[in-house]
C-alpha positions as CSV (number, residue, x, y, z in Angstrom):
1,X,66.5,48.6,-11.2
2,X,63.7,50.9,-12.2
3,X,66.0,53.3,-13.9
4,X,67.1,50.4,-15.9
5,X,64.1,50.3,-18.0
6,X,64.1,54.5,-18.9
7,X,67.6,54.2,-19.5
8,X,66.9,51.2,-21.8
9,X,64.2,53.5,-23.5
10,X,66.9,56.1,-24.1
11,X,69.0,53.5,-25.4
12,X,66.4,52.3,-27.6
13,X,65.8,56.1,-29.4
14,X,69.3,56.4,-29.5
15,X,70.0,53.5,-32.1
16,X,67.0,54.3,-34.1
17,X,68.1,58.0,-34.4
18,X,71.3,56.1,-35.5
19,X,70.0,53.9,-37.9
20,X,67.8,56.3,-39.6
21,X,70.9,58.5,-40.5
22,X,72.9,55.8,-40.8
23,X,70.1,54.4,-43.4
24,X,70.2,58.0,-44.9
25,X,74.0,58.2,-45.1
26,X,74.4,55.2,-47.1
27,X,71.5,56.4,-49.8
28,X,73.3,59.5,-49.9
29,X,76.7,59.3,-50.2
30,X,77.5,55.3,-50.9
31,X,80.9,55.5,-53.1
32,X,81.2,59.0,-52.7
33,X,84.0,58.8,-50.0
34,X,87.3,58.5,-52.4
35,X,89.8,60.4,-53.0
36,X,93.7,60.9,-54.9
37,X,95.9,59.3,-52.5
38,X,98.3,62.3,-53.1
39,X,96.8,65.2,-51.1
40,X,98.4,67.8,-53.6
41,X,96.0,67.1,-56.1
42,X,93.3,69.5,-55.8
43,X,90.0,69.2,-54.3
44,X,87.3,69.1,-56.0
45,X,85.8,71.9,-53.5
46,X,87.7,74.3,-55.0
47,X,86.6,73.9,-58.9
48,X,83.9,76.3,-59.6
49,X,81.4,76.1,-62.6
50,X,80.8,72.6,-62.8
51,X,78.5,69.6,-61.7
52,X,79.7,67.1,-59.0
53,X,79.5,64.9,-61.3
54,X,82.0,66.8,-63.4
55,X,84.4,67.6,-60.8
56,X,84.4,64.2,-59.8
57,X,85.8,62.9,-63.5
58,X,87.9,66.1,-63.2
59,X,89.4,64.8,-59.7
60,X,90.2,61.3,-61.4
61,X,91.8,62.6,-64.4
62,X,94.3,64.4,-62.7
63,X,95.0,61.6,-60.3
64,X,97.3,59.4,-62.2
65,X,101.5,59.5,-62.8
66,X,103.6,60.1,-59.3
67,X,104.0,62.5,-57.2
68,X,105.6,63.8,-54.6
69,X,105.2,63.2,-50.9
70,X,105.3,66.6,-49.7
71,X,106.7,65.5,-46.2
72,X,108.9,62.8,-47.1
73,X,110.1,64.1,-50.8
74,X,109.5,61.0,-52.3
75,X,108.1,60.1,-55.4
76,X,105.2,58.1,-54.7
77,X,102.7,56.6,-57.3
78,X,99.2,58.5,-57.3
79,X,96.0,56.2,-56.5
80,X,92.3,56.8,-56.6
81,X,90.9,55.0,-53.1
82,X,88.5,54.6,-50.7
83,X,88.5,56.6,-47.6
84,X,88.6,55.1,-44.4
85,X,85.8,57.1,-43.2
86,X,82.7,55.8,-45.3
87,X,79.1,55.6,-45.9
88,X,79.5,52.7,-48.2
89,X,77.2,49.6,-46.0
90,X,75.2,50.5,-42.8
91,X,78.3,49.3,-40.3
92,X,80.6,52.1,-42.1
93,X,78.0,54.5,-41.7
94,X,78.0,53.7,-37.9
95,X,81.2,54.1,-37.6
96,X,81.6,57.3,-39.3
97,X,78.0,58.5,-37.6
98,X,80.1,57.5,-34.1
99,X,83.4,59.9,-35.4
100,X,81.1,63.0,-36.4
101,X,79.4,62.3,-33.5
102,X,82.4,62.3,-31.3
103,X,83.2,65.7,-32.8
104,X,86.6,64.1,-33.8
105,X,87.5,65.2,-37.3
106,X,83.7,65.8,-38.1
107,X,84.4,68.5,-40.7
108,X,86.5,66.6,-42.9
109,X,84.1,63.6,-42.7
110,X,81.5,66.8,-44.1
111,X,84.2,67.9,-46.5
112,X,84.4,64.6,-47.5
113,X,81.3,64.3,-48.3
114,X,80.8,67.8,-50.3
115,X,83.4,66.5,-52.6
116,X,81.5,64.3,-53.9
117,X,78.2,65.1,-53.9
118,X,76.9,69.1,-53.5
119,X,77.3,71.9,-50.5
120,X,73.9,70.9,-49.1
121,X,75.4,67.4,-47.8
122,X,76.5,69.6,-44.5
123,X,73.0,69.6,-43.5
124,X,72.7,65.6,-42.8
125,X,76.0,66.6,-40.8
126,X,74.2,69.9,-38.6
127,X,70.7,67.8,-38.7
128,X,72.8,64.8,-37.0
129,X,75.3,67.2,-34.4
């Protein structure tokens, strides 16, 4: 019983440190989780020499047509979509805080997240590990 109130006190920091990145995520990278639905279309990471912004529209232009599956072979058509893995409303956020936090697939929720904004997006990622 008297370990019930610190552990409630730990329980209480816990969601605040949550919902201050979680308030944080949303301001800093609401929308910017999309992506081609055809992974052979290249990242945006790897274009050099121009703004986000610009390798954003880049990303989008070449993400129309069909392609093909690389697994399957077939020709599938190419979509612009949202990832599952989001900042875009405060429950997303807590869901994808709980996946980096879990360490599962945490890089590519930080890759993610470089894509569409700048490089210095991995430091909400480091900051919150």
């Amino acid at each position: 019983v008297q370990s019930a109130k610190a552990i409630g006190n730990v329980l209480l920091v816990f969601v605040m440190c949550l919902l201050m990145f979680g308030i944080l995520g949303v301001s800093l990278f609401r929308g910017k989780f999309e992506a081609c639905s055809d992974e052979l279309v290249m990242s945006p990471l790897l274009v050099v020499g121009l703004s986000p912004a610009e390798k954003l529209a880049r990303w989008q232009q070449e993400c129309v047509g069909n392609g093909t599956h690389y697994r399957s072979g077939l020709e599938i058509p190419r979509e612009w979509q949202k990832s599952k893995t989001n900042f875009d409303n405060i429950l997303e956020a807590f869901l994808a805080l709980f996946e980096v936090m879990s360490l599962d697939n945490w890089r590519v929720v930080a890759n993610q997240a470089v894509a569409g904004t700048t490089k210095f997006s991995y430091f909400y990622f480091v900051a919150f590990v």
